[in-house]
KENUGU-63881 format. One record per residue: residue number from 1; residue in one letter; x negated, y negated, z negated of N, C-alpha, C, O in turn. Coordinates in Angstrom, 3 decimals. Layout:
<recs>
 num residu      n_X      n_Y      n_Z     ca_X     ca_Y     ca_Z      c_X      c_Y      c_Z      o_X      o_Y      o_Z
 NUM      a        X        Y        Z        X        Y        Z        X        Y        Z        X        Y        Z
...
</recs>
This chain:
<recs>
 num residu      n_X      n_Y      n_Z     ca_X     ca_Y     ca_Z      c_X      c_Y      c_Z      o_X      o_Y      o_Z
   1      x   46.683   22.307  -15.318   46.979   23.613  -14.799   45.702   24.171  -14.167   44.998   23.481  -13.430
   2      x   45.392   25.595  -14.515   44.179   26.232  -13.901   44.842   26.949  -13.191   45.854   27.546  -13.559
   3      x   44.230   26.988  -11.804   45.187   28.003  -10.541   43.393   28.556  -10.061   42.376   27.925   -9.771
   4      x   43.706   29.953  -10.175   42.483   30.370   -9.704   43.068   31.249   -8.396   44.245   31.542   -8.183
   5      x   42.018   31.542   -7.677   42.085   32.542   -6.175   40.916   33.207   -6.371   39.782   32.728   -6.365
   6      x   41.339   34.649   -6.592   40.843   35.759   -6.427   40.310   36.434   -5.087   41.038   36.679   -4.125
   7      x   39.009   36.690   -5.146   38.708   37.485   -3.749   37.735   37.192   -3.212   37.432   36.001   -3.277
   8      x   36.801   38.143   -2.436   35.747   38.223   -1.708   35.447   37.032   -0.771   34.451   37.296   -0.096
   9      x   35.868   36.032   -0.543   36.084   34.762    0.389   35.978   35.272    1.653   35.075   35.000    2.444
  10      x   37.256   36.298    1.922   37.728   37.007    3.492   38.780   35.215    3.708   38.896   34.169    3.070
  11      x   39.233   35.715    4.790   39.870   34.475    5.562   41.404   34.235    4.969   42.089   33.225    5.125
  12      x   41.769   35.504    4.210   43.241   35.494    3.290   42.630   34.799    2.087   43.247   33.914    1.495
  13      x   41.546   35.158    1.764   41.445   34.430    0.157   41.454   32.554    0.721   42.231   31.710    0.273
  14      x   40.699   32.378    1.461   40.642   31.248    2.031   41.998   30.548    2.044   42.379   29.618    1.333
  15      x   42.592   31.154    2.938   44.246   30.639    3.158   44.818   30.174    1.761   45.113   29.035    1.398
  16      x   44.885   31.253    1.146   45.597   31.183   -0.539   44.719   30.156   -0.922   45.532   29.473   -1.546
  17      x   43.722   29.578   -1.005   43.006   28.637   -1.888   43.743   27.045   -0.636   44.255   26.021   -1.088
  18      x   43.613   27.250    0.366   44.270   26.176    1.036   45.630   25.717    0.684   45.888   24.578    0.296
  19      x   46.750   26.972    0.895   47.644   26.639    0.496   48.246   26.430   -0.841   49.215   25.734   -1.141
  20      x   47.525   27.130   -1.548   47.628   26.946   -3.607   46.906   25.348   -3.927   47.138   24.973   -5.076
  21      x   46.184   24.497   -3.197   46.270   23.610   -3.363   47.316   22.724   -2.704   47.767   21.767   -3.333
  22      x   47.605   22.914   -1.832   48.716   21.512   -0.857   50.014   21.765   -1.858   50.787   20.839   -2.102
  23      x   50.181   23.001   -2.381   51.517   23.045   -3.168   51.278   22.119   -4.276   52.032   21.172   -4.498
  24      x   50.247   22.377   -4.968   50.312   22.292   -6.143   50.044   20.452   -5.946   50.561   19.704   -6.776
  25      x   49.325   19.955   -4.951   49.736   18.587   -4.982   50.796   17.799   -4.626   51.000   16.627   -4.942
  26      x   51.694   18.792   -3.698   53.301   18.248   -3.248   53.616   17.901   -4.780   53.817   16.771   -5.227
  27      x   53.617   19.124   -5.501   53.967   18.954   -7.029   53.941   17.688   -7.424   54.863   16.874   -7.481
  28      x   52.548   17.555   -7.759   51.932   16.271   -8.350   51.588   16.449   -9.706   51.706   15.723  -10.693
  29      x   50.985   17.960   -9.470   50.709   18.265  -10.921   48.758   18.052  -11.066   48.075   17.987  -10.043
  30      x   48.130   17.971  -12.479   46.930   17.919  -12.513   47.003   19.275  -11.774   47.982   19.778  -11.222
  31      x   45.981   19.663  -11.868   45.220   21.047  -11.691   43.852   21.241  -10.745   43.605   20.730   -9.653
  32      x   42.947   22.281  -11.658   41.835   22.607  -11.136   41.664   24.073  -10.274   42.128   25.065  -10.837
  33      x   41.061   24.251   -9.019   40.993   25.171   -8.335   39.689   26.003   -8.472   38.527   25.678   -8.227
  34      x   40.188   27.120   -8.914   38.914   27.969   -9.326   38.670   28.975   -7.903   39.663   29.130   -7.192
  35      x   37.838   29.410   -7.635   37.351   30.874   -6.712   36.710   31.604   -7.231   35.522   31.392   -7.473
  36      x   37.466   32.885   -7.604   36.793   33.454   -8.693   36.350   34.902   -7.364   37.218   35.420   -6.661
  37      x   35.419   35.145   -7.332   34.267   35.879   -5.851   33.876   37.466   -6.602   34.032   38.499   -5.950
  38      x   33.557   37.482   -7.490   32.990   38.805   -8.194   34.029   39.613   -8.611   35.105   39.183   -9.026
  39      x   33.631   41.141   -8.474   34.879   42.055   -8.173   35.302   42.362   -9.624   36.456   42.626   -9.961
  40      x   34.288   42.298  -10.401   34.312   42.626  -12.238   35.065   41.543  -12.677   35.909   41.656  -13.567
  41      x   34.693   40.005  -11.838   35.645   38.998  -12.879   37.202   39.293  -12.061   38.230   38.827  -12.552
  42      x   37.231   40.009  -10.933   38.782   40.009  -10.414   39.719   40.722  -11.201   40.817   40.355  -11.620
  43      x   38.905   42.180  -11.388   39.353   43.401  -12.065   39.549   42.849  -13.544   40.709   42.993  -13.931
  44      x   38.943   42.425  -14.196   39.178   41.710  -15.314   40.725   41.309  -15.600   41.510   41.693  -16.466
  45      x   40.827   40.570  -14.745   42.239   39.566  -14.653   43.255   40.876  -13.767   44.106   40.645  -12.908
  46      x   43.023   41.641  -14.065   44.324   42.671  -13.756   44.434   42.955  -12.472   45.200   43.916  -12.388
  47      x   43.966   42.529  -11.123   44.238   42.031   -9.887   43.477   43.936   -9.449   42.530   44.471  -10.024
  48      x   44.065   44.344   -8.642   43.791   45.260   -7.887   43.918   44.999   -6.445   44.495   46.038   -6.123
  49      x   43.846   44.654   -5.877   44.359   43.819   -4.402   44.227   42.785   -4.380   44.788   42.066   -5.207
  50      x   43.441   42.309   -3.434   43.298   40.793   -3.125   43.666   40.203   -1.629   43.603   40.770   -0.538
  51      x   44.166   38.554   -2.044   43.748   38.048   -2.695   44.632   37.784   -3.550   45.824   37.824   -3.244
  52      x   44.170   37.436   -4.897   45.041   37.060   -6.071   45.082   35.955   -6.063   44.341   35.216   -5.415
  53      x   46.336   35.504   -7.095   46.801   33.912   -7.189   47.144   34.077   -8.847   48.012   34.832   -9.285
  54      x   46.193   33.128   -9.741   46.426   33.414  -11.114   46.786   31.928  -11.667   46.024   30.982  -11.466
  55      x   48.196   31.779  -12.491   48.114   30.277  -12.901   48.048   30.562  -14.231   48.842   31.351  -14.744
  56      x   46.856   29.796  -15.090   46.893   29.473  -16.219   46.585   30.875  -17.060   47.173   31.174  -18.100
  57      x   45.685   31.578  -16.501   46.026   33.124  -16.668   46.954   33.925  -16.215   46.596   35.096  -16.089
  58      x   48.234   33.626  -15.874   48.641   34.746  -15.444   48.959   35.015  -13.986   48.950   34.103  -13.160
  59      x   49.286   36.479  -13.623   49.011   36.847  -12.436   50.194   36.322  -11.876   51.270   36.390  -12.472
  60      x   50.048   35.753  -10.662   51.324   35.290  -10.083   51.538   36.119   -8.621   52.598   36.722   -8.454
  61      x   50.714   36.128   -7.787   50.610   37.476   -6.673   49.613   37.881   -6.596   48.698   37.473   -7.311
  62      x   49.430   39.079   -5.449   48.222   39.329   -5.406   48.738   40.671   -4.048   49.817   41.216   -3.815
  63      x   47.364   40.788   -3.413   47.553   41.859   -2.041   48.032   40.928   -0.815   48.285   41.403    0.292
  64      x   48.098   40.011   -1.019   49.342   38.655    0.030   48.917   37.317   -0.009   47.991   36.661   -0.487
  65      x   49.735   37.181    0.537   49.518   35.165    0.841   50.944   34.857    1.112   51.656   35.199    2.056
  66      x   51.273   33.910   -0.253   52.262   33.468   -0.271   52.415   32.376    0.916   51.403   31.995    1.505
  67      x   53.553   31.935    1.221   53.673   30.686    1.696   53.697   29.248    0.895   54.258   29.339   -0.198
  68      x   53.253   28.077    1.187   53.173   26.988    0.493   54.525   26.855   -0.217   54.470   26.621   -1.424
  69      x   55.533   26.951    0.262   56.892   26.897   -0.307   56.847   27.895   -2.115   56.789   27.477   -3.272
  70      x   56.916   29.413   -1.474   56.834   30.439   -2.362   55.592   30.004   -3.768   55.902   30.044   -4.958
  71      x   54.329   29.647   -3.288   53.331   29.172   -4.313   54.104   27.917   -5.061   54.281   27.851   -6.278
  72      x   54.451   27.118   -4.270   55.451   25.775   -5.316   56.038   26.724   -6.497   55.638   26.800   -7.658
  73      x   57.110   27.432   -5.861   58.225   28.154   -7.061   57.255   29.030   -7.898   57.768   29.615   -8.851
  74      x   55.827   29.219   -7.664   55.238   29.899   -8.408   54.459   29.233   -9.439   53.797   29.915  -10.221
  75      x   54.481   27.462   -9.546   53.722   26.586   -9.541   54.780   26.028  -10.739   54.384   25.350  -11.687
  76      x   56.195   26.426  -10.542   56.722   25.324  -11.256   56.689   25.713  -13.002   57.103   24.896  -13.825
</recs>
């Protein structure tokens, strides 16, 4: 699983990359954590608001920070 986090590395993108990992290892799934920083590769991936949360390509939130719970069900 590729789980990327979208965003300028403000203290929300941060969070989302913290908590998009602890979910995704409660899981116990593989997966690699991307930080994707440049506004052209954000806009790319559809994201208008950050920070974004993209699994496997697709957009899963974005403008927010899920909770570790909410990222699981986004994970499964």
């Amino acid at each position: 699983m590729k789980i990327e986090v979208l965003g300028s590395g403000c203290a929300k993108c941060k969070l989302l990359a913290e908590r998009a990992e602890e979910a995704a290892k409660e899981l116990g799934v593989d997966f690699t954590l991307v930080k994707v920083t440049e506004y052209p590769d954000i806009v790319a991936r559809g994201v208008m608001s950050t920070p974004g949360l993209v699994v496997d390509g697709v957009v899963k939130s974005q403008g927010h920070v899920p909770t570790v719970a909410a990222i699981r069900d986004l994970l499964r």
